[in-house]
N, C-alpha and C positions, 0 to 999 in steps of 0.2 A: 822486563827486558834486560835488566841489568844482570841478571843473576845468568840469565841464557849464555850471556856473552862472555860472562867471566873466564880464564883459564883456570883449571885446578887438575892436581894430581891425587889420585884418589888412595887412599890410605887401607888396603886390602889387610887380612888380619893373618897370620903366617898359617895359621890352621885352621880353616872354613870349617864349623860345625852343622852341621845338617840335620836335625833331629830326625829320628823315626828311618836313618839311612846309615847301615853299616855295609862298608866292603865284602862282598862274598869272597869265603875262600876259594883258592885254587881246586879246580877237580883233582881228583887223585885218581888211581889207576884202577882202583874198583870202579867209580864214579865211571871211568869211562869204557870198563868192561860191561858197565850195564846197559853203555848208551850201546855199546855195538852189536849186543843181544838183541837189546829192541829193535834197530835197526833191521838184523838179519830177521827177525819174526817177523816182521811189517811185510805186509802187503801192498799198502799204499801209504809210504812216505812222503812227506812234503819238509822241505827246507822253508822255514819262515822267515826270511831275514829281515831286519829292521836295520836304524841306523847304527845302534851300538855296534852291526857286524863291519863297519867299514874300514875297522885298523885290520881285519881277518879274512880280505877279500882272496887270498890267495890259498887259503888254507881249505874256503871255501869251495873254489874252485877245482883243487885236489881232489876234497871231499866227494864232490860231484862224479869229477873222473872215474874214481875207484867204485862208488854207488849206484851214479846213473841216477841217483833222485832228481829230481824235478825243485826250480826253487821257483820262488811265488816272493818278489819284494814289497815290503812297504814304502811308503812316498819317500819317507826318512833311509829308507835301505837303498834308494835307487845308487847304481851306481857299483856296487858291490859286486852283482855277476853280471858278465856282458849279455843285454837284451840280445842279442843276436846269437845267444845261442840257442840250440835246439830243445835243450833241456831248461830253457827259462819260460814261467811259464806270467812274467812281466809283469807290474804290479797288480795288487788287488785292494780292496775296499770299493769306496760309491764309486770312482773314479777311475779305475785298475779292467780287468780283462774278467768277461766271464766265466770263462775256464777257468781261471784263476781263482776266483772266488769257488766256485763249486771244487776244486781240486782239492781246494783247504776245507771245504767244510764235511765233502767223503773222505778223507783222508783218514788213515789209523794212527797215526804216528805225527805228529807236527816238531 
């Protein structure tokens, strides 16, 4: 009980090491000449987002406008594109929308 109660400030280390976890580089311009290829090929794209996309909810949104893809969130993505739109097709997994789920799993493109 004693240790519960204590106050302390915790002593973080200036550069957290992470084994087996390096930063990815930035896409470059080929990188994303390739995504827009696949994109225009696809017949049935799906946006997957998760929560990593939630600093890019607006980029996201663009993306949609311009495309018209369909996005499908994880639990951790909620929040990212407005459920209210037409083009959302609301989370997926055990819990998530059936369409959802089958959207992602016909899908050509994720």
């Amino acid at each position: 009980k004693d240790i519960q109660q204590q106050m302390t400030i915790p002593q973080w280390p200036t550069l957290p090491s992470l084994e087996g976890y390096t930063v990815p580089p930035s896409a470059t311009r080929a990188d994303m000449e390739e995504v827009a290829l696949a994109i225009r090929q696809s017949k049935k794209p799906i946006l997957y987002v998760g929560g990593g996309a939630l600093h890019a909810a607006d980029e996201i949104r663009e993306l949609v406008a311009r495309t018209g893809i369909p996005v499908a969130q994880t639990l951790m993505g909620l929040g990212t594109f407005p459920m209210t739109d037409p083009k959302s097709l609301h989370m997926l997994g055990m819990h998530g929308s059936v369409y959802a789920n089958y959207a992602v799993h016909h899908a050509d493109l994720l």
